[in-house]
N, C-alpha and C positions, 0 to 999 in steps of 0.2 A: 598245157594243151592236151587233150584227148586225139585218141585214135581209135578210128570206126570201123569197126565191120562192114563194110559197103552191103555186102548179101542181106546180113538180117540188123542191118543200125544199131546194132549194141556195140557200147564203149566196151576195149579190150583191154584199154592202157592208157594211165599219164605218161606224155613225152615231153621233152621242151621241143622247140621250136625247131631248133639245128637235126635233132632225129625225126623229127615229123617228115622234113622236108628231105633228108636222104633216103625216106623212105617209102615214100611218094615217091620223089625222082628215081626210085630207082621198081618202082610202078608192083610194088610189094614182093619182087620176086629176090629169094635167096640166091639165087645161084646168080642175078646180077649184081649185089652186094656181096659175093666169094669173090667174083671175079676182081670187084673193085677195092678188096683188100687185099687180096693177090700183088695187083701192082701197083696199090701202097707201100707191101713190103719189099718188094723186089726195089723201090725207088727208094726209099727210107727217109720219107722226103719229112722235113719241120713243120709241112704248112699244118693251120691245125685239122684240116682235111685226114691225116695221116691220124692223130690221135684220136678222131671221133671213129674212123675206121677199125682201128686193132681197139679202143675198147668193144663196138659192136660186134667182131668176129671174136673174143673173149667171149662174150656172152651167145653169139650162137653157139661156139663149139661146148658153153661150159647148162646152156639153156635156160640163161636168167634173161628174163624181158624188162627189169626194172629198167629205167634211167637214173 
């Protein structure tokens, strides 16, 4: 699955499916996906919610956009 630029509809990125939609839901802003890895790790929870979290926050803090 690609991911758009809404402004000028150029493809930015392949995603699957699970990162598309966390990043959408979370309406393309960083700072509501910090928050939401925040208390991922304060919970340390199994679900796989928790794993797609800490590796996106790996990759903002380290600045890889692959999937």
């Amino acid at each position: 699955m690609s991911i758009t630029n809404h402004a000028t509809g150029e493809i930015r990125a392949l995603l699957c499916h699970h990162c598309n939609l966390l990043i959408g839901n979370a309406k393309e802003s960083t700072d509501r996906l910090r928050l939401a890895i925040t208390y991922l790790e304060r919970h340390q929870s199994s679900h796989p919610a928790y794993q797609l979290a800490a590796k996106l926050g790996e990759r903002l803090q380290t600045g890889t956009e692959e999937t």
